[in-house]
N, C-alpha and C positions, 0 to 999 in steps of 0.2 A: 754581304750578299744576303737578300731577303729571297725567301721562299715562298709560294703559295699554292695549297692546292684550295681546290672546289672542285667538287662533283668529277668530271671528266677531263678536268685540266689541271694542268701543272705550270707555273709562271715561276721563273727567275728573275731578280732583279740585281745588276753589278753597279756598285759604284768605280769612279774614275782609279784608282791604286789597285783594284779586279779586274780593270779589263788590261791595268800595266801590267799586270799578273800574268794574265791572260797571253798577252803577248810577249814578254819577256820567257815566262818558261813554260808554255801550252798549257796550263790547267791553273784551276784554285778553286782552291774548297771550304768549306766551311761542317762544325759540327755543332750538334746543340745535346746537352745530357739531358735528357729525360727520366731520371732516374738514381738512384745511389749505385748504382754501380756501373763503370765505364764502358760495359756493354750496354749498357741503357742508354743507346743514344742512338741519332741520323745522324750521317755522314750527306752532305751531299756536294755535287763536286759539277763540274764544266769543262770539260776537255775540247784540244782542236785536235782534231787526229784525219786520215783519209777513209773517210766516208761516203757515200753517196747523200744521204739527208739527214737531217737531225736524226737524234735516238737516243731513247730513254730504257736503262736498264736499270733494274733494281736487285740488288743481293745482300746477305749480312748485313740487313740494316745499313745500306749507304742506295742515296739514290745517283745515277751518272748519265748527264748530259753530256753528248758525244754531238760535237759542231765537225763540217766538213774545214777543214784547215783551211781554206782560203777566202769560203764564205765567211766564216769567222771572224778571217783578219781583217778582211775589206770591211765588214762590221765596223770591228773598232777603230778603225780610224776615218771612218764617216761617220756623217749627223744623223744617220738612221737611226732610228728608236729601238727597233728588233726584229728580232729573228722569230718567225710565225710559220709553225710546222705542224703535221698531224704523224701520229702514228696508230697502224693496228694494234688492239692490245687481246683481243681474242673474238670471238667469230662474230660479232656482232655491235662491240664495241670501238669507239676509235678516241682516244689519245690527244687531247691538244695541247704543243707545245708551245712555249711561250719564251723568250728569252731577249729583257728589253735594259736600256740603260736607264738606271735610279736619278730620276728629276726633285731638284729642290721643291719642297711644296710651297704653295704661292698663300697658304694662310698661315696662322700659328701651329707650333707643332711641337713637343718636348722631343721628339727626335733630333739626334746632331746629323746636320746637311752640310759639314765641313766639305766632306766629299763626293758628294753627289754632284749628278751634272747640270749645268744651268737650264732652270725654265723656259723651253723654248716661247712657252705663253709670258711671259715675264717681262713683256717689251711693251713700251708706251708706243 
């Protein structure tokens, strides 16, 4: 699972065994250490739970995307790309959520794209 933020947004990307994840036991996470010691790190995770819309909480160093359960599921097992959400994050700011399926790249890349999903541009 890759992360990104910029400026006012936040983007997820799942490869194909993340959204099996996804659907097999409602959630999957990922951490990255930043640090020497094991609180030095992000947690960050993808849940389907009953919600009304996307939402982004953050606490103890994990960030948690919270998908509406059924939105979610019908997700992944369609060829939709992602899920495109906004949230308030305080009086004047807003939140763009982002949460899309990880496509092979169609140049060279030292990335491994075992799992990734196929290029929908990929097609002669």
């Amino acid at each position: 699972m890759k992360l990104r933020i910029y400026q006012d947004s936040i983007r997820f990307r799942v490869q194909v065994p993340e959204i099996e994840e996804l659907l097999s036991k409602g959630a999957v996470e990922a951490f990255i250490s930043l640090g020497l010691l094991p609180s030095n790190g992000l947690r960050y995770r993808i849940s389907l739970n009953q919600v009304l819309s996307p939402q982004i909480e953050f606490s103890e160093n994990s960030i948690h995307l919270t998908i509406p359960d059924q939105i979610g599921k019908d997700w992944c097992n369609s060829n939709e790309v992602g899920i495109y959400a906004t949230q308030l994050v305080n009086d004047d700011r807003t939140l763009k959520i982002i949460l899309e399926k990880d496509f092979k790249c169609l140049d060279d890349t030292f990335e491994d794209q075992t799992n990734m999903f196929p290029n929908p541009k990929d097609k002669c």
